[in-house]
C-alpha positions, -999 to +999 in steps of 0.1 A: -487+646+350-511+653+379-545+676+373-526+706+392-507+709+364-525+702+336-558+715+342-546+755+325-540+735+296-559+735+261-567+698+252-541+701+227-518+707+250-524+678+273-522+654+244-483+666+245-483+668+279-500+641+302-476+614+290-448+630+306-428+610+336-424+638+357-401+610+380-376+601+355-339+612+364-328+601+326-346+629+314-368+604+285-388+627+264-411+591+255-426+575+285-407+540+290-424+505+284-422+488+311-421+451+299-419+430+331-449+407+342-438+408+375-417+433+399-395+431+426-401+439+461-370+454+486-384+434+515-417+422+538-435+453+534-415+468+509-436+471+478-427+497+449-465+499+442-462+474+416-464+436+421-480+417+394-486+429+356-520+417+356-528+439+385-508+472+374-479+478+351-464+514+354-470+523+313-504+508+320-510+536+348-496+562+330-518+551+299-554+553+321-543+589+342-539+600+309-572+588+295-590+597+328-576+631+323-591+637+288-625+620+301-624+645+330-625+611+351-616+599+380-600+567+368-599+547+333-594+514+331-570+503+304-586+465+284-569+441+262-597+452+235-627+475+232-647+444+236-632+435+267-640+465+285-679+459+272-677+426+287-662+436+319-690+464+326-713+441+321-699+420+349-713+450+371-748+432+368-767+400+382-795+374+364-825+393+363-813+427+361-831+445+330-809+468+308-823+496+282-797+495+250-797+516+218-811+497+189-782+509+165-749+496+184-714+478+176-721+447+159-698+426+185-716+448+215-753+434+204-733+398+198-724+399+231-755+413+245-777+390+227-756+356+228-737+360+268-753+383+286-788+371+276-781+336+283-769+343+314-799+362+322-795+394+323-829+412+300-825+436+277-851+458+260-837+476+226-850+512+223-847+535+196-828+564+224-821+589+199-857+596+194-879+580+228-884+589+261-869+558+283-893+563+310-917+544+296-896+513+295-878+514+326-889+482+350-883+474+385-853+456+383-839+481+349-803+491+363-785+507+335-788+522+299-761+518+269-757+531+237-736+554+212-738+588+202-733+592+172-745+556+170-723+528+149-736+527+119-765+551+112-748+585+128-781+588+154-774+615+181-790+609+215-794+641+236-772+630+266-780+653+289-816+649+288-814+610+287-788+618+323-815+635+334-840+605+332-814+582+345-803+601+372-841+602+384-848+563+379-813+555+401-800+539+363-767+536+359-759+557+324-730+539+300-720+554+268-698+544+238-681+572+230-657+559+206-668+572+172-660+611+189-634+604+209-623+625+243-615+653+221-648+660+207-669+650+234-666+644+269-701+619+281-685+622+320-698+663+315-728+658+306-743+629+334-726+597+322-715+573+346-690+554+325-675+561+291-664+533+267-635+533+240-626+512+217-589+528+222-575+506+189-595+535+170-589+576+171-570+571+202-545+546+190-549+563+159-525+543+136-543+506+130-510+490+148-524+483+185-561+466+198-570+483+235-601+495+254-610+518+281-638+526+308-636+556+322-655+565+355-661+593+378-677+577+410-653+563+433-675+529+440-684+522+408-646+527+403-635+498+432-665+476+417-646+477+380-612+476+395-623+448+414-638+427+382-603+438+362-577+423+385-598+393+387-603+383+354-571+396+339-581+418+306-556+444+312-537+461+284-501+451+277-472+475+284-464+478+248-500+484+233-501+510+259-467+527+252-484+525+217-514+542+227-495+568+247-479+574+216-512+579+192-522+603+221-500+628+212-512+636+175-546+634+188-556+664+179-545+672+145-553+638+129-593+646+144-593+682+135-578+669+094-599+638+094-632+658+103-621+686+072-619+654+050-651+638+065-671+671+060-658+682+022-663+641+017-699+642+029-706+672+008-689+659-024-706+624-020-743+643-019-737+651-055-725+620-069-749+599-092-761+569-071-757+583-039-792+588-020-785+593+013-753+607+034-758+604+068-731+626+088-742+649+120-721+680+104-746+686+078-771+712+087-796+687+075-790+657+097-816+657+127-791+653+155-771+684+137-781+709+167-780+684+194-741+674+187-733+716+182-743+717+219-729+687+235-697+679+209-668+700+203-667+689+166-691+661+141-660+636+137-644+616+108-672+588+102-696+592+080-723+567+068-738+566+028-762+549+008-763+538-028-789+529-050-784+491-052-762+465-037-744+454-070-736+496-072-717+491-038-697+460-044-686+473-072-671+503-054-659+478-029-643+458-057-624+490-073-612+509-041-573+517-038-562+546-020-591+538+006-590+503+023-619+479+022-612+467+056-632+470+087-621+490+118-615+529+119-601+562+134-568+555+117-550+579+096-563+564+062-592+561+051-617+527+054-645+517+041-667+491+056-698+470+042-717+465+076-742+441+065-711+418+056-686+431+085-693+450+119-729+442+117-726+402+100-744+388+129-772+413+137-807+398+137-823+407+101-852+424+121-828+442+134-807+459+103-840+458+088-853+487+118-821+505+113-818+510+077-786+487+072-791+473+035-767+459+015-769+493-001-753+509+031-714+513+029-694+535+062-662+555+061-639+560+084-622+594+067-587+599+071-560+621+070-549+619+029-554+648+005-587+658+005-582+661-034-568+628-033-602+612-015-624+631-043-604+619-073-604+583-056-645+579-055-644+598-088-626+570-102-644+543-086-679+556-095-669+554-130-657+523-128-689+512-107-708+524-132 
């Protein structure tokens, strides 16, 4: 569905919408998965628009427009993992360009920062974003700045509109993860990103059943430049794990706007419990990045982060969980929890985690869509069995 006609629409409504094939004579409700690596051509010159799988893939296409669409983008870019469409940015830059990056990121994004990108020699400088002022470490040869907002694992909230501002003036190309909030909560494009990240396997897959990732751009050149790297190196999403995606599109909405009700009553109910000292989630009034996301964010999310008073208090929670998976991941319909210092973050430098306040004391949720009632009784259960 073409921005004509969806642009009167709420953003519910588009998550019903945008996956329609307004060119289908059968009258499919579901857009089709088109599971052919290669398509035929009706003569020299005769091309249906598709040729090659790698290159483009019909449920691929429909799959970006519709991603672009809630990014307010010009294009997205549809990747065989979130991870992949991390590494194929980064093929935008050269040895010896100079990159500013969040020091509380993805564990595989600082992996792959710190054990690829470095070696190849591109320089990084880790900065702190939700709380300097980059101008003092941008370089000559700096091209680009990357983080999260709310960050992975620690919940910091960078003002992206000011940091836009700065990059805008330096020439910087401005790159945001903006997994952990989604399209519906927050929209980076708006507010003077260049490119927006997913991770699509999490809120926008929505079901723990499919791995994808997306860049989404609104610069035509930067767009060609991306294109260019994708068809090259081949990391484009399969027809099926976009026909899957397509799919957790459409209940957008209503798992985000359930799983933040849980995430916020959770947060709340887990600042009373015995053991607990900190509970680090941007819709408390408390957290310092609280006013920041009620102007730049449509919501606070389902992920919260909290800290107990020693690491044998959190394996044993980890040891006694049932209703809520010990698994990493998140943005699913149940609820996870993740150790970080064991999992997403396992190969951070110890300096590092040290800097950011990920102990072995540290345990993240990502809140689902269960009983809110449910969730309570759960962590009731396994504090007293923690105990």
């Amino acid at each position: 569905m073409g921005k004509e006609i969806s642009s009167n629409y709420s953003l519910d409504t588009k998550c019903q919408l945008l996956d329609r094939d307004l060119a289908d004579k059968w009258g499919a409700i579901s857009f089709p998965i088109y599971q052919s690596a290669t398509f035929a051509h009706h003569g020299v010159g005769g091309s249906t628009g598709y040729d090659y799988t790698r290159m483009q893939n019909p449920t691929r296409q429909q799959l970006e427009s519709v991603v672009a669409d809630l990014e307010n983008g010009i294009d997205a870019l549809a990747y065989s993992s979130g991870m992949a469409a991390v590494a194929n940015v980064m093929e935008l830059f050269r040895p010896g360009d100079h990159i500013i990056i969040d020091e509380d990121l993805y564990g595989g994004s600082i992996r792959l920062f710190d054990e690829i990108n470095a070696k190849n020699g591109i320089e990084f400088t880790v900065v702190d974003l939700s709380r300097e002022d980059i101008t003092q470490y941008i370089k000559d040869n700096t091209k680009a700045v990357y983080l999260e907002t709310p960050t992975n694992p620690m919940m910091n909230v960078t003002d992206l509109e000011k940091l836009a501002k700065a990059t805008r003036t330096a020439g910087l190309i401005l790159i945001v993860d903006n997994t952990f909030l989604s399209p519906y909560f927050q929209n980076p494009l708006d507010l003077g990103a260049d490119i927006v990240i997913h991770s699509g396997t999490k809120f926008l897959g929505g079901h723990h059943d499919t791995i994808g990732g997306f860049v989404v751009v609104k610069d035509e050149k930067l767009d060609e430049r991306l294109r260019f790297i994708y068809k090259t190196v081949g990391a484009g999403l399969s027809p099926f794990d976009s026909w899957l995606i397509l799919r957790g599109i459409r209940t957008l909405s209503v798992r985000l706007e359930r799983a933040q009700e849980n995430a916020r009553a959770l947060a709340e109910y887990l600042k009373g419990k015995e053991h607990v000292t900190r509970v680090i989630y941007p819709g408390l009034p408390e957290h310092p990045g609280h006013e920041i996301m009620k102007k730049q964010a449509r919501g606070f999310g389902a992920m919260l982060t909290f800290e107990v008073d020693s690491a044998e208090f959190a394996k044993r929670i980890l040891d006694n969980v049932e209703l809520i998976y010990f698994a990493e991941s998140l943005g699913g319909t149940e609820t996870l929890i993740t150790y970080p210092i064991t999992q997403t973050h396992a190969e951070v430098p110890s300096e590092l985690l040290k800097k950011n306040g990920i102990t072995d004391r540290v345990l993240r949720l990502s809140v689902g869509i269960e009983g809110i009632e449910d969730l309570k009784n759960e962590f009731d259960r396994v504090f007293a069995l923690a105990d």
